[in-house]
Steps between C-alpha positions, in 0.01 A plus 500: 500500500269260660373153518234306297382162352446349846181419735628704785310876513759743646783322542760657700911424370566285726210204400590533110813474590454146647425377173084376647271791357557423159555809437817656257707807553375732221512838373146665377585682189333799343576608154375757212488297201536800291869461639576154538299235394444178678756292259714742567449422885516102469834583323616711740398203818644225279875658501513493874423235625587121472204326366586156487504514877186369649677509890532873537748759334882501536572493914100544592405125577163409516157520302426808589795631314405276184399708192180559394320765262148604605219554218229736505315482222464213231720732260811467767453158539543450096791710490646361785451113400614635174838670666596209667453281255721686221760525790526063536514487134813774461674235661631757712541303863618109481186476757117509407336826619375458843308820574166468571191712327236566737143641518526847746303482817575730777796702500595576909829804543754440710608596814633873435855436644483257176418780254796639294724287750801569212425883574512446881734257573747579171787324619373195611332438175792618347678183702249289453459543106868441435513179723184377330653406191186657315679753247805235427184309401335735333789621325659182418143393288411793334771710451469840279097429494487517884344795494476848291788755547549729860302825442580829652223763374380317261857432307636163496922489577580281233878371376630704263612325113842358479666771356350761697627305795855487360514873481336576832709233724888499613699195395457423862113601538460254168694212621309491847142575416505297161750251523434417879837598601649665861648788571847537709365529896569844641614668154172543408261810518304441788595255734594755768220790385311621738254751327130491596324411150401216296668269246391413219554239146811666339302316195151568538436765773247319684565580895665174685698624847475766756753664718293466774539069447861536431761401767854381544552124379902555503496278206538820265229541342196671557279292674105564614297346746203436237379690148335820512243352203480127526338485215758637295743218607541118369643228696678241319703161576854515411715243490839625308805446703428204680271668746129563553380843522170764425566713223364848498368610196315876429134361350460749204900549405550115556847622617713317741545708833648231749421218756289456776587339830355417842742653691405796559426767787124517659220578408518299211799270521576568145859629327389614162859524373508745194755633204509866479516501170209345453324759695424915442444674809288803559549736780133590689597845411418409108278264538176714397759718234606054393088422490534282814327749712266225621816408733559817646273437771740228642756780611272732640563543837174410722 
C-alpha cells in the first residue's frame, strides 16, 4: 500500500492525508498473468468499490480516497477505458462511473505501520469495515456475482442442490438456514457451549465463528464478538417485523445464520447473534482429522 498520482516525492501519511499532495491512497499490484489476467483484475476492483463516487469511498472523505485505476502500458489503458465503459452501459449504478484512468508515474510505499494494517490491527478494521457500510454496498449491488466462491485448498464450499439439502438438514436446520427463520433462545445446541473449536455453515462447511470470539450475550444464543473468516460472511438489510436490522448470511451456502448488532463487548463492539442450527461445530481436537487443520494453530498454547 502506498501513495501515488501526486507532485509530492516521499510523502509521509500525514500530508496525503490533508487532501494537498495530490496524491491517492493506492495499492501497487503484482500479478502472473498466466493466473489471472488483467480483466480478470479490473473485474475483481470494480465489485468493491463505489464508482460513481468521485468524493472518496464509503466513510473516507476526501480526494485522496477518490478512485482511480493507474495504467502502465497503452494495452491497460485500452482495457481499462474499455472496462469502464462496458460497466456505464450495464446500467448497473443509477450514477455515471466516476473513477478516474490515469497514466502511472511514481509509485511511493507507505509508512510500514500502514502495511497489512488488517493483519496488525484485526479488530479495528474489523470495526471499521462493518461501520463503513462498504459490504452492505457491495452486497446490496452485486449480489451472487460479488465475487467467486470461499476456497479452502483449492475446493470451493458451495450450497448443496435442493434435494440434497432436504435430506441433509433437520426440519429445524431447514426452516432457519433456508427459510430465514429463528430458533427457540436457550433450547438450542450451543448457546451455552463452551468447547474450544470452530463453527462452521451447517450448509456449506465454509469456517464462520471461533470459540475463542464467542462469549455470553444472555440473549440465548450463541453470540461472537466478530467472524473467524469475514469473508465467508454477508451482511444484509432486513426489514421484516417492523424493525431494522443486519442479516448474517454464510457467502458460499447463502444460508441465513442470524443478526448483527452494535452492542456488543470490546474489542469489537459487535454481538454477532447466531442459530445453532445453522452452524456445525468442530472441536480443535478434529480439526486436522475435519480438514480444518489450518485452525489448529489458534489453540495452541504459546
Amino acid at each position: 500500500s502506498g501513495y501515488t498520482g501526486g507532485q509530492k516525492e516521499n510523502p509521509s501519511y500525514e500530508e496525503v492525508s490533508s487532501g494537498q499532495t495530490g496524491h491517492i491512497e493506492a495499492i501497487q499490484v503484482y500479478f502472473d498473468p498466466v493466473k489471472i489476467n488483467y480483466e480478470e483484475l479490473l473485474d475483481f476492483f470494480w465489485k468493491h468499490i463505489d464508482p460513481t463516487d468521485p468524493g472518496g469511498q464509503f466513510v473516507d472523505r476526501g480526494l485522496q480516497y477518490r478512485s482511480a485505476i493507474f495504467y502502465h502500458d497503452e494495452e491497460q489503458k485500452r482495457l481499462a477505458e474499455q472496462s469502464k465503459e462496458a460497466l456505464d452501459r450495464s446500467k448497473k449504478f443509477n450514477r455515471p462511473i466516476a473513477t478516474e484512468i490515469l497514466k502511472f508515474t511514481k509509485f511511493y510505499e507507505a509508512e510500514e505501520y500502514h502495511q497489512d494494517y488488517y493483519k496488525k490491527h484485526s479488530l479495528k478494521y474489523q470495526y471499521y469495515r462493518h461501520g463503513s457500510g462498504r459490504d452492505r454496498f457491495l452486497d446490496k449491488t452485486w449480489g451472487k456475482e460479488l465475487e467467486t466462491p470461499a476456497l479452502k485448498k483449492g475446493k470451493a464450499f458451495k450450497k448443496p442442490d435442493e434435494a440434497t439439502l432436504k435430506k441433509k438438514l433437520t426440519s429445524l436446520q431447514y426452516e432457519v438456514t433456508q427459510k430465514e427463520g429463528t430458533e427457540p433462545p436457550f433450547k438450542n445446541e450451543y448457546w451455552d457451549h463452551k468447547k474450544p473449536g470452530i463453527y462452521v455453515d451447517i450448509v456449506s462447511g465454509e469456517p464462520l465463528f471461533s470459540s475463542l470470539d464467542k462469549f455470553d450475550s444472555g440473549t440465548g444464543w450463541p453470540s461472537f464478538t466478530r467472524p473467524l473468516e469475514r469473508n465467508n460472511i454477508v451482511e444484509k438489510e432486513d426489514r421484516s417485523f417492523f424493525m431494522k436490522r443486519t442479516e448474517v448470511r454464510s457467502k458460499s451456502g447463502e444460508s441465513h445464520l442470524g443478526h448483527v448488532f452494535d452492542d456488543g463487548p470490546k474489542p469489537t463492539g459487535l454481538r454477532y447473534c447466531i442459530n445453532s442450527a445453522a452452524l456445525r461445530f468442530i472441536p480443535k481436537e478434529d480439526l486436522e482429522k475435519e480438514d480444518y487443520g489450518e485452525y489448529q494453530k489458534l489453540f495452541t498454547q504459546k
